[in-house]
Structures are given as C-alpha cells and as structure tokens.
DRENKOL-17577 format. One record per residue (C-alpha): residue in three letters; x, y, z. Coordinates in steps of 0.2 Angstrom, whole numbers, m for minus. Example, Ala and Ser with C-alpha at 12.3 -4.5 7.8 and 13.67 -1.06 7.14 Angstrom:
@residu = ALA; px = 62; py = m22; pz = 39 .
@residu = SER; px = 68; py = m5; pz = 36 .
END
This chain:
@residu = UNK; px = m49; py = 299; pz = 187 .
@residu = UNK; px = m37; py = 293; pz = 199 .
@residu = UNK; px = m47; py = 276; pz = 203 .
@residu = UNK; px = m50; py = 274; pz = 185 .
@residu = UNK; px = m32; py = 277; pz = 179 .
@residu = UNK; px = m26; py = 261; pz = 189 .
@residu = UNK; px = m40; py = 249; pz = 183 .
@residu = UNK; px = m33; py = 252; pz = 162 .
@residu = UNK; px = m18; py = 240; pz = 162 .
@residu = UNK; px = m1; py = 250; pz = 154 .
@residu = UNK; px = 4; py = 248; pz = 136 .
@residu = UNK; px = 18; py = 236; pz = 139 .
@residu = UNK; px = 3; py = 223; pz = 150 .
@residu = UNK; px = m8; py = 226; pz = 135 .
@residu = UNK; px = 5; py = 222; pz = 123 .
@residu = UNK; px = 12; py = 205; pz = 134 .
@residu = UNK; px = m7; py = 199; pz = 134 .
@residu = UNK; px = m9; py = 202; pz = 115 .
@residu = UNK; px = 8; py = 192; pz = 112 .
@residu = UNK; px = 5; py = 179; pz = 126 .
@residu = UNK; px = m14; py = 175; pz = 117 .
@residu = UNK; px = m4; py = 175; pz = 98 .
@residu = UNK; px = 6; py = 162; pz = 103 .
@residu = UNK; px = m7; py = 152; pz = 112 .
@residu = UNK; px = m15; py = 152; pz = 93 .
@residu = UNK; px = m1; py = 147; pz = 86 .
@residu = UNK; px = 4; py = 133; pz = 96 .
@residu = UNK; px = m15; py = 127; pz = 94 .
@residu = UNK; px = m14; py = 128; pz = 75 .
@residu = UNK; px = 3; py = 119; pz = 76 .
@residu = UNK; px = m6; py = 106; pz = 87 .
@residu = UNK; px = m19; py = 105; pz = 74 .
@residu = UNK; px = m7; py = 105; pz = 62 .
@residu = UNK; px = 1; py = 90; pz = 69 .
@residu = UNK; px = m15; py = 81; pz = 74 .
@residu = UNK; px = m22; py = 83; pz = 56 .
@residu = UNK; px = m3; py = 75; pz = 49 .
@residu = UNK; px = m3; py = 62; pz = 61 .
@residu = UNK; px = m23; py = 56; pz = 63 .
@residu = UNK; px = m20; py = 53; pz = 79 .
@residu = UNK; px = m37; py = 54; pz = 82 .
@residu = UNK; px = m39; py = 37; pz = 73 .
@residu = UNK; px = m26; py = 29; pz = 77 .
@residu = UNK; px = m30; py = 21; pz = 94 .
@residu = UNK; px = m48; py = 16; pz = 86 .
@residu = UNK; px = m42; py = 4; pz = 72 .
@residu = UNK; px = m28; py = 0; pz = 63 .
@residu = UNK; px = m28; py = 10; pz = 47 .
@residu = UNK; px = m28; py = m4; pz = 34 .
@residu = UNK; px = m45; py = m8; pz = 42 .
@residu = UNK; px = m49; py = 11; pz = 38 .
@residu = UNK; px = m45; py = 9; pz = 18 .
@residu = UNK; px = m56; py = m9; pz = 17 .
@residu = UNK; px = m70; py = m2; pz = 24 .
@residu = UNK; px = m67; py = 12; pz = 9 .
@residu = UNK; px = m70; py = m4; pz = m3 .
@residu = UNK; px = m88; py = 0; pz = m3 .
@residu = UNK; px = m84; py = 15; pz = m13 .
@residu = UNK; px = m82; py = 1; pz = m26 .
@residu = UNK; px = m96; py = m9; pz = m23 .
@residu = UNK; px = m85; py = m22; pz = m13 .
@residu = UNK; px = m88; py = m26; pz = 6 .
@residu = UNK; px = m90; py = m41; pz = 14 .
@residu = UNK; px = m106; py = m55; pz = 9 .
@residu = UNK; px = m108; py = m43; pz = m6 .
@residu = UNK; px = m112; py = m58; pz = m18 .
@residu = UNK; px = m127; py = m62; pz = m5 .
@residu = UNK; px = m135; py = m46; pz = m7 .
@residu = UNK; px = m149; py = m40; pz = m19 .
@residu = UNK; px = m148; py = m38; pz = m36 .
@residu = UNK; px = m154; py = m21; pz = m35 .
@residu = UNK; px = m143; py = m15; pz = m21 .
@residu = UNK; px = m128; py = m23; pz = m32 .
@residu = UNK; px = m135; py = m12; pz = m46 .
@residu = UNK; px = m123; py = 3; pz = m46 .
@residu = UNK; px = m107; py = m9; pz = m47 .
@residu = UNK; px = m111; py = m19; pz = m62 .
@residu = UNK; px = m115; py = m3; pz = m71 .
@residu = UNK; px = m98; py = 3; pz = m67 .
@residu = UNK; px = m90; py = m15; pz = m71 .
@residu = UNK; px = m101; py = m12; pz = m89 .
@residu = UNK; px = m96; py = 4; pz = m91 .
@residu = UNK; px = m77; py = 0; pz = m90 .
@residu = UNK; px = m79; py = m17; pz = m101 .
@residu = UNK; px = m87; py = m5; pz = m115 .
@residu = UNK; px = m72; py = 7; pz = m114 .
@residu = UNK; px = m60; py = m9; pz = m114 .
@residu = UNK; px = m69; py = m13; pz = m131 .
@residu = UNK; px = m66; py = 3; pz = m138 .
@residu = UNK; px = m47; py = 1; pz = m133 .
@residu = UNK; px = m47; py = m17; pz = m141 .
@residu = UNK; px = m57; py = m10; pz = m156 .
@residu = UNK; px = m42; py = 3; pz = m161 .
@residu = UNK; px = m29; py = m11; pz = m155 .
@residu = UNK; px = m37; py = m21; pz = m168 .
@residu = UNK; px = m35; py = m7; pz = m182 .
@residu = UNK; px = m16; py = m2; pz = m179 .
@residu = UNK; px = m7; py = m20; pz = m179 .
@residu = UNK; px = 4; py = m14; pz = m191 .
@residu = UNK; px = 9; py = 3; pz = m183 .
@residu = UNK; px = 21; py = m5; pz = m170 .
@residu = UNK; px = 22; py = 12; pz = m162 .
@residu = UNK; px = 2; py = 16; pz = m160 .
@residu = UNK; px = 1; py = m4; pz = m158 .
@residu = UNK; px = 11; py = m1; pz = m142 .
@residu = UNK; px = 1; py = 15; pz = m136 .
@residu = UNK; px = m14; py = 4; pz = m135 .
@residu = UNK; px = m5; py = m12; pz = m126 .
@residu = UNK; px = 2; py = 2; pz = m114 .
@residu = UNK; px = m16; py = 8; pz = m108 .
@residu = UNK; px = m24; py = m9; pz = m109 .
@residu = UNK; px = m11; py = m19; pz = m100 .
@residu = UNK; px = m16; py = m8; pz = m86 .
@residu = UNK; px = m33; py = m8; pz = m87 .
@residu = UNK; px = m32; py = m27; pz = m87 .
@residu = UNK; px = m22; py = m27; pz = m70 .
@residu = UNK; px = m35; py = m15; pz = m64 .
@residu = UNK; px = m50; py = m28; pz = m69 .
@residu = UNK; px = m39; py = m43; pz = m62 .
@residu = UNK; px = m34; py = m33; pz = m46 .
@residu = UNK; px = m54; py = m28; pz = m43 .
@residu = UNK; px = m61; py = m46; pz = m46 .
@residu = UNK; px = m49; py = m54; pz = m35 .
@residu = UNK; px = m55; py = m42; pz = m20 .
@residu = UNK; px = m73; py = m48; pz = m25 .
@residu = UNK; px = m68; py = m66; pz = m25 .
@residu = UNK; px = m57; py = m66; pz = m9 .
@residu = UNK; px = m65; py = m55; pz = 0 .
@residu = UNK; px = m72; py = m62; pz = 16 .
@residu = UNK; px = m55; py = m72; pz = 19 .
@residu = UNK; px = m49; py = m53; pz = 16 .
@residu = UNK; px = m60; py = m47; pz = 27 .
@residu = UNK; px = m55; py = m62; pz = 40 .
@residu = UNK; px = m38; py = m54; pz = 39 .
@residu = UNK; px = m39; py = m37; pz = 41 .
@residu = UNK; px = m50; py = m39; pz = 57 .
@residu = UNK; px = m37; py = m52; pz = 64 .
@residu = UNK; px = m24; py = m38; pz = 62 .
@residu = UNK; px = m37; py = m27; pz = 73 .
@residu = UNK; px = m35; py = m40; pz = 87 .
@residu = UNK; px = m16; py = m39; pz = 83 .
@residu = UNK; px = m16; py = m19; pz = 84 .
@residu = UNK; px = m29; py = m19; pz = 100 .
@residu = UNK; px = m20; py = m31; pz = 110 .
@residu = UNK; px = m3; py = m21; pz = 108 .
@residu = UNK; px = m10; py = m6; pz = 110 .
@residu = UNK; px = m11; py = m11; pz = 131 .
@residu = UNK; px = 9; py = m17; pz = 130 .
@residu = UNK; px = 14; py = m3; pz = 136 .
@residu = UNK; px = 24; py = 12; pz = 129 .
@residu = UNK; px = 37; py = 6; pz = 118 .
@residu = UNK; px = 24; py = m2; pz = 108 .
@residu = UNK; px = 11; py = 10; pz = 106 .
@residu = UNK; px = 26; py = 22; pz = 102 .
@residu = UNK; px = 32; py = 8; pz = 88 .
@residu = UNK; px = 15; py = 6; pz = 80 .
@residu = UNK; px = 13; py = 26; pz = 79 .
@residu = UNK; px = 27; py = 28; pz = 69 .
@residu = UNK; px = 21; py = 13; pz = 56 .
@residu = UNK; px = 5; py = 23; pz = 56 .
@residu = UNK; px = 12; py = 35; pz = 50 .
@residu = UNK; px = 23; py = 28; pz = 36 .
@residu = UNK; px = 5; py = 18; pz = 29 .
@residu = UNK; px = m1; py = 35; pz = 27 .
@residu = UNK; px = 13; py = 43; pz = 21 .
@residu = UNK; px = 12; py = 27; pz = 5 .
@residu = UNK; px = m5; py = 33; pz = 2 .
@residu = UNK; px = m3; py = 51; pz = 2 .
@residu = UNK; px = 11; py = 48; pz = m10 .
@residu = UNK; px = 1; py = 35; pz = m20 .
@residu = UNK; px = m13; py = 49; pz = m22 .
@residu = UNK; px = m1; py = 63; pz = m26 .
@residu = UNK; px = 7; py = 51; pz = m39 .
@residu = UNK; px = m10; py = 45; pz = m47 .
@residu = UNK; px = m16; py = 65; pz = m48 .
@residu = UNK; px = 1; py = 68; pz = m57 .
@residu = UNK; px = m2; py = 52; pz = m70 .
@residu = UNK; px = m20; py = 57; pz = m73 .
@residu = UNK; px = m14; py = 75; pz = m76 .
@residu = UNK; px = m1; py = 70; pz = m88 .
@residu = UNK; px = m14; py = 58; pz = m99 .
@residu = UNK; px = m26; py = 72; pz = m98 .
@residu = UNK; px = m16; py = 88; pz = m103 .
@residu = UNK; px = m10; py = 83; pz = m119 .
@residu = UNK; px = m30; py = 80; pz = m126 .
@residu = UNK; px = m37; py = 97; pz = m117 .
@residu = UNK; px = m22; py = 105; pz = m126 .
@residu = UNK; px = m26; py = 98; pz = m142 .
@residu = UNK; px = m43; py = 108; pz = m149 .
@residu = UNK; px = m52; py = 94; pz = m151 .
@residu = UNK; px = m41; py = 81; pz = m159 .
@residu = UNK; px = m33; py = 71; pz = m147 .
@residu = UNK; px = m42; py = 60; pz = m134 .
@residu = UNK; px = m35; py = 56; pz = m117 .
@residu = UNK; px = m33; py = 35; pz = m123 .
@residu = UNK; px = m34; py = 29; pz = m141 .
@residu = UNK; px = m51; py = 21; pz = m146 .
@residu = UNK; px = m62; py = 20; pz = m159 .
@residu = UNK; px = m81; py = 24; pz = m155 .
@residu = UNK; px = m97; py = 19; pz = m166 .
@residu = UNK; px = m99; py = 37; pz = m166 .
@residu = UNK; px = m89; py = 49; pz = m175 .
@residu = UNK; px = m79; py = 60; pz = m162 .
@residu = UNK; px = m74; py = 76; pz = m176 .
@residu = UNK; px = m89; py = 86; pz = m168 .
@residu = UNK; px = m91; py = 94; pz = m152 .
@residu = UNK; px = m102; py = 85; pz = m146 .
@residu = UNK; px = m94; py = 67; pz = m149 .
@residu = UNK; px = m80; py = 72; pz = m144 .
@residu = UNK; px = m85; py = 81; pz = m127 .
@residu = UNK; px = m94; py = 64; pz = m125 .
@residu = UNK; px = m79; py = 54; pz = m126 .
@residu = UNK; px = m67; py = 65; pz = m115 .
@residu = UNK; px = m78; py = 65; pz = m103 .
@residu = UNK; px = m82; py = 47; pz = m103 .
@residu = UNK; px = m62; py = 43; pz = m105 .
@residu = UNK; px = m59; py = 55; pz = m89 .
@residu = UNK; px = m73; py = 48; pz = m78 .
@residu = UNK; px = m62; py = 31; pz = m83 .
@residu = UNK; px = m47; py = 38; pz = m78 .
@residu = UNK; px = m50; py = 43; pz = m62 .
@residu = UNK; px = m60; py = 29; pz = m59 .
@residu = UNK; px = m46; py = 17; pz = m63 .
@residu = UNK; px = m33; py = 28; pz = m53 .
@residu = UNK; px = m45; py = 28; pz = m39 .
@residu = UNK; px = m44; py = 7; pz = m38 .
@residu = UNK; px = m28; py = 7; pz = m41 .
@residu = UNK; px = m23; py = 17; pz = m26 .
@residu = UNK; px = m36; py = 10; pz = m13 .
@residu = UNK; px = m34; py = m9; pz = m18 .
@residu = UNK; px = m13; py = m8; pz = m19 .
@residu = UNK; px = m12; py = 4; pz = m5 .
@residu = UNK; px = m23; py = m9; pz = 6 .
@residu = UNK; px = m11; py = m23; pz = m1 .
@residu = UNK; px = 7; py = m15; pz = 4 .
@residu = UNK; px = m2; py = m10; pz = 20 .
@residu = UNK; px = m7; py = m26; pz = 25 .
@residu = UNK; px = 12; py = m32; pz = 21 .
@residu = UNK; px = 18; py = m17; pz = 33 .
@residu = UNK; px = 6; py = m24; pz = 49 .
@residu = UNK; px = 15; py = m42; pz = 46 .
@residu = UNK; px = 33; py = m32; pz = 47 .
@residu = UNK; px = 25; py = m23; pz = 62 .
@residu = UNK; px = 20; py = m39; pz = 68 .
@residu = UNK; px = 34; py = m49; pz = 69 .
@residu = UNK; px = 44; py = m33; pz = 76 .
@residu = UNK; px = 32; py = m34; pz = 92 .
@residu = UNK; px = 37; py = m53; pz = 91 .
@residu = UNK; px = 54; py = m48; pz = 94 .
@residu = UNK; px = 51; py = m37; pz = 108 .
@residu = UNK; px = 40; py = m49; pz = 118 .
@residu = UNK; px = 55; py = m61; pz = 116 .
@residu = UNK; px = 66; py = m47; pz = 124 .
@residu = UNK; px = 57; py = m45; pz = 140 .
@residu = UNK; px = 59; py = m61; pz = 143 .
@residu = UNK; px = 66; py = m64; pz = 160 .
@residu = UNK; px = 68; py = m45; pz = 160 .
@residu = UNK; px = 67; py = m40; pz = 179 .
@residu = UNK; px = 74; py = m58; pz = 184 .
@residu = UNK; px = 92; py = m60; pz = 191 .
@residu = UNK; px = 106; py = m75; pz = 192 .
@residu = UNK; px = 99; py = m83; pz = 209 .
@residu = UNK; px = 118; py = m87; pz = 219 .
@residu = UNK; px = 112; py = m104; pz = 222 .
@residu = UNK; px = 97; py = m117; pz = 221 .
@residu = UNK; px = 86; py = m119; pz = 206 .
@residu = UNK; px = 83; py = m106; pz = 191 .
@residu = UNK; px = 67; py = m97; pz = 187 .
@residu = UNK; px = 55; py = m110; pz = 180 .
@residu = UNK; px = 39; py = m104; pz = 192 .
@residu = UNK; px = 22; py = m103; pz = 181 .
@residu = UNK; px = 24; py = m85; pz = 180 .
@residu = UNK; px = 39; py = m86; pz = 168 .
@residu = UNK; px = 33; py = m101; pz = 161 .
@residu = UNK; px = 17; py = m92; pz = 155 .
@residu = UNK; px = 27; py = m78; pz = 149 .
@residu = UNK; px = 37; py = m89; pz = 135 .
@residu = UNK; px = 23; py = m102; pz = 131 .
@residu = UNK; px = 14; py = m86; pz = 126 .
@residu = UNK; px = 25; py = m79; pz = 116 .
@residu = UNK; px = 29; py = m96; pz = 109 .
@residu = UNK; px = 13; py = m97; pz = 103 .
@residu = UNK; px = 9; py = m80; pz = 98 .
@residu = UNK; px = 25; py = m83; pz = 87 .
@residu = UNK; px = 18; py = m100; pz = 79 .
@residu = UNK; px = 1; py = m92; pz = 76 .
@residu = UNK; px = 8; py = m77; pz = 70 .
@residu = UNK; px = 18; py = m88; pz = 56 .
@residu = UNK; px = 4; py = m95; pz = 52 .
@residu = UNK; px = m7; py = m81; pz = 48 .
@residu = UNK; px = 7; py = m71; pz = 37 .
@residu = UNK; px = 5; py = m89; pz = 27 .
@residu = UNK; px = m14; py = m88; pz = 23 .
@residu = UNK; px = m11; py = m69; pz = 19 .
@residu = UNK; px = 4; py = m73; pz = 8 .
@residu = UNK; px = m8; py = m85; pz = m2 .
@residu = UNK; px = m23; py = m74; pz = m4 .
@residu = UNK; px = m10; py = m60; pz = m11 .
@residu = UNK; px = 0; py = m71; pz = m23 .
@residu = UNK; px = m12; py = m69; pz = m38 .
@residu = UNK; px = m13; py = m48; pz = m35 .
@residu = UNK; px = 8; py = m49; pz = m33 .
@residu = UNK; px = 8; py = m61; pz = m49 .
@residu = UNK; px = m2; py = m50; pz = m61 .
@residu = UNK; px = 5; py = m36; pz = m54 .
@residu = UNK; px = 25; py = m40; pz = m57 .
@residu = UNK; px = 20; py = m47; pz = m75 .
@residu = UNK; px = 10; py = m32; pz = m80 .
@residu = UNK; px = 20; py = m21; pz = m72 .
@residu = UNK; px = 35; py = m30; pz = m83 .
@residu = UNK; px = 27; py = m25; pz = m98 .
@residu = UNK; px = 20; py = m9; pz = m94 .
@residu = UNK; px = 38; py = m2; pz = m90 .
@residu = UNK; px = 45; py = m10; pz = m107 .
@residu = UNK; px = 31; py = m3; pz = m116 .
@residu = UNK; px = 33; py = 13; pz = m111 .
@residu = UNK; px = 50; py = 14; pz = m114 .
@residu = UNK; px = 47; py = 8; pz = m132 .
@residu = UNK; px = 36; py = 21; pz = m134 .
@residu = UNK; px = 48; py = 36; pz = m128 .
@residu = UNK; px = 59; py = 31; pz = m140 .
@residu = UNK; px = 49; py = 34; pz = m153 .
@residu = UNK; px = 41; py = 54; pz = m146 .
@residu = UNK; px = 57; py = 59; pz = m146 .
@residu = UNK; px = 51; py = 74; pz = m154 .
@residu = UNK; px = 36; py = 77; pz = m145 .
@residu = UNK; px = 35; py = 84; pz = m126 .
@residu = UNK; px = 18; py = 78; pz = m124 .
@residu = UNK; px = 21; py = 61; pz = m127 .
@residu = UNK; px = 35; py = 61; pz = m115 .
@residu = UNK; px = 29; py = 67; pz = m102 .
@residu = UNK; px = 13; py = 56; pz = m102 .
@residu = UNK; px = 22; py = 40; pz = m105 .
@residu = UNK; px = 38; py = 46; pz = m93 .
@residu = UNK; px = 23; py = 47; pz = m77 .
@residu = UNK; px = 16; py = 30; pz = m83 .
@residu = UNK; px = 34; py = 21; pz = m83 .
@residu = UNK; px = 36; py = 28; pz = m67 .
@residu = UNK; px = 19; py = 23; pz = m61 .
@residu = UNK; px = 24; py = 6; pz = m65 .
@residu = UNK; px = 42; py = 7; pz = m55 .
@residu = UNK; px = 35; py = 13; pz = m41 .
@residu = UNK; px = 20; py = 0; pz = m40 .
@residu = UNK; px = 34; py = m15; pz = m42 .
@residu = UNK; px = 45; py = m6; pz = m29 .
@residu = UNK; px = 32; py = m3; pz = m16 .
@residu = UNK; px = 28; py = m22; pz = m15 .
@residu = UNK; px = 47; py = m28; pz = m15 .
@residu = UNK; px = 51; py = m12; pz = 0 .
@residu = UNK; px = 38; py = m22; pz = 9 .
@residu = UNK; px = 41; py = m39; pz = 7 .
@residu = UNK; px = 60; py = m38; pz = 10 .
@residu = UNK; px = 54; py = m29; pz = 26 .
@residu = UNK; px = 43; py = m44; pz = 31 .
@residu = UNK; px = 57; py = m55; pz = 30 .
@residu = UNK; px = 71; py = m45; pz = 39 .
@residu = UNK; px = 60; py = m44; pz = 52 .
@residu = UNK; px = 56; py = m59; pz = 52 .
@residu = UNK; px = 73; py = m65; pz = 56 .
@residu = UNK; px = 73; py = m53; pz = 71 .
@residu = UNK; px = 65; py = m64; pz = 82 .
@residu = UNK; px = 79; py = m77; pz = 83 .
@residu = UNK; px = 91; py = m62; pz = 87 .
@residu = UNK; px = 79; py = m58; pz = 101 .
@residu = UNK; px = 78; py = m76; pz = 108 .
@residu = UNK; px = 97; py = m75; pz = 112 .
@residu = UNK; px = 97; py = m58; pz = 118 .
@residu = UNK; px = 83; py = m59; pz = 131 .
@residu = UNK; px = 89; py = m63; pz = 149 .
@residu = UNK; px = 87; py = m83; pz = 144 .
@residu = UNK; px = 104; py = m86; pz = 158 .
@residu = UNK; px = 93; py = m86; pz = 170 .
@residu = UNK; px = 76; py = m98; pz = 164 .
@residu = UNK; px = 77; py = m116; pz = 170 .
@residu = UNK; px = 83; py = m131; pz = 157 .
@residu = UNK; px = 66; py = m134; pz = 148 .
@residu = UNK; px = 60; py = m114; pz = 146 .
@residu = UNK; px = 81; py = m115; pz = 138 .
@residu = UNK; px = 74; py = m131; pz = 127 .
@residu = UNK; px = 60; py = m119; pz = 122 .
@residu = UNK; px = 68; py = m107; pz = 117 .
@residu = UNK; px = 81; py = m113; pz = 108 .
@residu = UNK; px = 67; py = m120; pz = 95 .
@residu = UNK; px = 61; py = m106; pz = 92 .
@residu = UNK; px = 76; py = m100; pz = 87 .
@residu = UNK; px = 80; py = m114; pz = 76 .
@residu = UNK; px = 62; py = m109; pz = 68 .
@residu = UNK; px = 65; py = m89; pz = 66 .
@residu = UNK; px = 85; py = m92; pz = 58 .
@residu = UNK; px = 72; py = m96; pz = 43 .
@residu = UNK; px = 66; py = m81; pz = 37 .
@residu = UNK; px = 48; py = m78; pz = 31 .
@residu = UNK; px = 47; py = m76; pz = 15 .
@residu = UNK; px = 34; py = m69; pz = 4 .
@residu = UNK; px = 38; py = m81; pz = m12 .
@residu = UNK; px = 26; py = m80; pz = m27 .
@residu = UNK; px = 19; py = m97; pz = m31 .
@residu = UNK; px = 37; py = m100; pz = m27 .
@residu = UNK; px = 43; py = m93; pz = m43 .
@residu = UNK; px = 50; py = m76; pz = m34 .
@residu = UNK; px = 53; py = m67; pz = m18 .
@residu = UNK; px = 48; py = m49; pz = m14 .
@residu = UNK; px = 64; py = m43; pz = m12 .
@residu = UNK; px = 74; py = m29; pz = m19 .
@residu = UNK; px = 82; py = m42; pz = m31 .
@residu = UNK; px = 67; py = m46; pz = m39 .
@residu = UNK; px = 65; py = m27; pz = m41 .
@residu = UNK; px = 81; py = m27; pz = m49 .
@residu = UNK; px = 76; py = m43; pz = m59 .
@residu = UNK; px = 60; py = m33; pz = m65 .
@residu = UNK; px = 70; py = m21; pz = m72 .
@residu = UNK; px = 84; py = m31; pz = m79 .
@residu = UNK; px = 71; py = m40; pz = m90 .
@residu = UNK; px = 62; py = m25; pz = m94 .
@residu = UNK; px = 75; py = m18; pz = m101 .
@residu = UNK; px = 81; py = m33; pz = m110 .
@residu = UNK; px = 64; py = m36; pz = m117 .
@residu = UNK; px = 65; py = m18; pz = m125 .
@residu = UNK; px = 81; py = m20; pz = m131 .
@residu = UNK; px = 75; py = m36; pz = m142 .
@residu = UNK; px = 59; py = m25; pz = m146 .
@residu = UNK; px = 72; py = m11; pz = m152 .
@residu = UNK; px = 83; py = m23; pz = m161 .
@residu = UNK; px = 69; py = m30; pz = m170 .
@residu = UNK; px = 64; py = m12; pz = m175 .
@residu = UNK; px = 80; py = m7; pz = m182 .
END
C-alpha cells in the first residue's frame, strides 16, 4: 500500500496538470482562432487578389476562355440567358408604369444595377488576359518582397489583412441587401415579389409564384455574388499598387543605410551602391509604368460604376421619400442606397490611397542617407524626385480623380439631381 500510495500524484498535482492541459487548449484554439482571422497559411503562397481571380471561374471567366469549347462554355451562357430573360421581365413592367413616377423609379433602381452588373462581368470577359497579365505581375511583386526582409513581410501582412477585411465586409453587406430585398416578398402571403416584373405567366397561384421567387432569389444572389468578387478584385488590385509604391519608399530609404561621411577622399560611388539606386530607379519607372496599364484597363469598371452608382443613390432616395409610410420599403431601399455609398467610397479610399503614396517616394529620396553617395548617384536621385513630387493619379478618362472629393462630388450631385426630381414632383 505504501509503494502504491506514492506512485498516485496528490490532488493539488492532479489539479495543476488538469489546469496546465486547459490552458494549453486554449491557447491552441486562440492560435487557431488567429490563424483562421489572419490566413496566414495563404499568405506567403500568393498574394490574395490572385486568390479571388482564380474564383472568376466560378463565373465562367478564366483566362483563354473565349478559346475554349462551345460545350465546356455551355454553363455560362446559360447563366448570361438566364439573367437577360429576367432583365426582360424587369424592362417589361418598366415599360407598363411610365406614368407612375414612384414604381417608374423602383424599376430604374433594380435595373440600373443589374446593368452595372452585365457591364462589370463583360468587361472581365473582354479584358481578361491583360487582367490576368496583371494580377500575376503583382505575384512577382509580392514574391520578390516577401525575401526583403522583415519590415516588408511585416507591411504586406497588415495590407493582407485589410483586403480581407473589404471582402468580409462586402459579403456581410451584400447578405444584408439580399435579406432586405427578400424579406418584404416572404412576408407578403404571396403578393409581393422580390423585384417588380411582369412574367408571360400569371404569378396569383402558388405555383407561379413560387416559380418567380425562386427564380428572382437565385438572381439575387447571383448578382450579389458578382458584384462582390469582381468589385472586391478591383479595389484589391488598387490596394497592391498603394502597397507597391509604399515598398518603393522603403527601398529608397535604405539607400546608403549602413554607409558613413568618409573624413576625406572620394564619396561612395563603388558598384555596389551604384547597383543599389539604379535598381530602385528602375523598379520605380517600371512600377509607374504598370499602375498606368492597370489604371486603363479599370477606367471603364470606375466609369459605369460612378455614373450608375450616381443614379442608383438618387433613385433610391426618390423612392424613400415616397414609403414614407411603409417600413418595408425603407428598409429595402435604405440597404440599397447604402450599397451604392459604399461601392463609390471603397474606390475613392483606394485611389486617394494610391496617390498619397505615391508621393511618398520623393519624401524618401531626401530622407535616405543620399549626404554621402557620389555627384552623379546625387544627379540620379534628384530626378526621381523631380518625378515622384507628381503624384500618381488614378484619373478617369481624365474626367475625374478617385479621391474623397469625387466622393463628395458623387454625392453632391446625387442629391442635387433628387432635389430637381423632387421639385418637379411637387
């Protein structure tokens, strides 16, 4: 009894293992936690707009599609004639309620952003192996910084992380729209649809009408679904060319970092240093030059999405005036004006962010340790500081910049635009 009595640990050693093991489970569930918040396990791999292209195939959209089969091209063109038949039913009910400026303007609502939808899709199709050039010239980009060292990988964690955030909060915002369009029909015993359309059926029996709302929902969420991918892919691709030019800034900084003021005889011009800001000279000129064919390919997306977008808010503001009186209404065209606010602001965040950063890298060119560089590395410099006191500028067909005073614009001339509308009314 003796021998056995010492080999049973004591209550209070039993107790210290059990708590030592439950907080070794925590900690892994907080790792996992953190892990699952972060990716982190994708990260290193690819850069994360790479991730969301490749999700393009969802769609039917990936790279040489238009050189495939007709067969294996089957299941998109069924979806592109499945949303063109539900676009006609939309037109069909616009076409009956031109003198109803109130139901006139719930139709122009849903179709104005079914259109952007249509434009935003084609122009992936169209553009998108010079897309696909793109997004795997920012893979070089993110694989190439990824051996830079510490402060870089830590940098492009943190802009990891805010891409996903924007899509997290693009999903959670597109489940909140598609609840609100949806809520008011499954409320309404069978007399409401989800979007305003007249079928060649009638829609009164069950039947019809659990036809229509399914079809009507399947659009929804198909739509919301496009939207999110192909915007989110957009902004994200704006947020590497901010990234970009921030590790631009940095490579300017080290220059001449571990170098001293020699007391006397030449300054540092050996082939070392030399090679060191010819590179980043020329990572800066290449780097201008890319953001410019990435700018072009977006200008059409940016330009059907601010005029869109435009109307979409006025609309909808035209139409809470008038369901005053009804909660539904509301609510479902309350989530859809700010659907349109936040799709304008998420491109004029990222574009004023491209060209502050932008501007950076003349900042960084005086601060880096350019004292000690000989004359002509000086001459060097000094133009590309010249260059970068310009800042980049994502213009639209040179009509407007994405900044936050085109967002302020948009929503000045909404507003003005629904104030004519209004006065006109009254």
């Amino acid at each position: 009894m003796m021998g056995l009595s010492r080999t049973i640990p004591s209550w209070p050693v039993l107790h210290n293992i059990s708590f030592a093991r439950a907080s070794q489970v925590r900690r892994a569930n907080m790792e996992y936690i953190y892990r699952w918040i972060l990716r982190d396990d994708t990260f290193a791999k690819e850069v994360y707009v790479k991730y969301n292209f490749t999700n393009l195939r969802t769609l039917g959209i990936y790279k040489a599609a238009s050189k495939t089969r007709l067969a294996r091209r089957a299941g998109f063109y069924a979806l592109e004639l499945f949303f063109l038949l539900q676009l006609c039913t939309i037109v069909w009910d616009l076409a009956t309620v031109l003198g109803d400026i109130g139901l006139f303007g719930d139709d122009m609502c849903i179709l104005a952003g079914l259109l952007l939808t249509l434009a935003k899709k084609w122009h992936c199709v169209l553009y998108i192996d010079e897309l696909w050039e793109c997004v795997e010239q920012m893979q070089t980009y993110h694989e190439h910084y990824l051996l830079q060292g510490e402060w870089f990988v830590r940098r492009m964690r943190r802009q990891n992380l805010q891409e996903r955030m924007l899509q997290d909060a693009s999903k959670l915002l597109a489940t909140l729209l598609a609840s609100c369009l949806m809520v008011n029909a499954l409320f309404s015993n069978g007399e409401t649809l989800i979007l305003r359309a007249i079928y060649p059926f009638s829609t009164a029996t069950t039947l019809g009408y659990g036809c229509v709302f399914v079809c009507q929902a399947c659009l929804i969420v198909y739509v919301l679904y496009s939207m999110v991918l192909i915007d989110c892919i957009g902004a994200q691709a704006l947020s590497q060319m901010a990234l970009l030019f921030c590790m631009q800034r940095k490579q300017f900084e080290l220059i001449g970092a571990d170098l001293q003021l020699p007391p006397e005889g030449p300054l540092h011009g050996d082939r070392s240093i030399r090679d060191q800001v010819y590179s980043a000279i020329a990572s800066h000129q290449q780097l201008l030059s890319f953001c410019n064919r990435l700018k072009r390919l977006y200008e059409p997306n940016i330009m059907a999405q601010f005029v869109c977008s435009m109307l979409i808010i006025c609309l909808t503001a035209f139409e809470l005036m008038f369901a005053k009186g009804d909660p539904m209404q509301m609510v479902r065209f309350g989530a859809y004006m700010l659907a349109g606010f936040y799709q304008v602001f998420v491109w004029s965040f990222f574009g004023n962010r491209v060209t502050n950063m932008s501007t950076g890298i003349s900042d960084a060119t005086i601060s880096c340790n350019w004292i000690v560089l000989a004359d002509g590395l000086k001459k060097d410099l000094r133009f590309t500081t010249m260059r970068s006191q310009k800042p980049f500028v994502i213009d639209v067909y040179w009509l407007f910049p994405l900044t936050y005073e085109t967002f302020i614009a948009i929503l000045s001339r909404s507003y003005s635009i629904f104030t004519l509308l209004r006065t006109m009314i009254e």
